[in-house]
C-alpha positions as a printed NumPy array, in Angstrom:
array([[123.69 ,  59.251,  89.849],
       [123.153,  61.97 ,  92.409],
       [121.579,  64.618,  90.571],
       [118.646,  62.077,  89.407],
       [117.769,  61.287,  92.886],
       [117.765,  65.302,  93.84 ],
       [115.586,  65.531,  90.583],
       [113.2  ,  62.959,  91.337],
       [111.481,  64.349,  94.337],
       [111.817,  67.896,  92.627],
       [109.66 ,  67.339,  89.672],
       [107.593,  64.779,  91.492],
       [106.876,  68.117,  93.561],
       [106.587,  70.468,  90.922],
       [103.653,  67.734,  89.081],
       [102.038,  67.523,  92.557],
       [101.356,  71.169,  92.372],
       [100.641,  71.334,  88.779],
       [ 97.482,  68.743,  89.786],
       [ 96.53 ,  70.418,  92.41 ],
       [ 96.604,  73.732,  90.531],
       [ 94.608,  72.104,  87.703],
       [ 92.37 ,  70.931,  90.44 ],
       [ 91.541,  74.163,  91.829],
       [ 90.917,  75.604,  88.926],
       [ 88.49 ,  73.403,  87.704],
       [ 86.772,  73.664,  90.866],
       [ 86.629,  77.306,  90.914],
       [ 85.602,  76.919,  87.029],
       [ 82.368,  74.765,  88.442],
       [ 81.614,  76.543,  91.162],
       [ 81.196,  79.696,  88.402],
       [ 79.821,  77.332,  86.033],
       [ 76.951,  76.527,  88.366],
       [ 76.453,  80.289,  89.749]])
């Protein structure tokens, strides 16, 4: 089961950007909200 190691880390990597992404944007949402 090769390819589901290699995909593991991948889509781990692609939801740890997706959070962060979501994360940013709800900061930059705030920081407008509260301007």
């Amino acid at each position: 089961m090769p390819q589901k190691q290699d995909f593991g880390p991948v889509f781990l990597s692609l939801l740890e950007k997706m959070c962060v992404f979501q994360k940013q944007a709800g900061f930059l949402a705030l920081t407008v909200g509260i301007l």
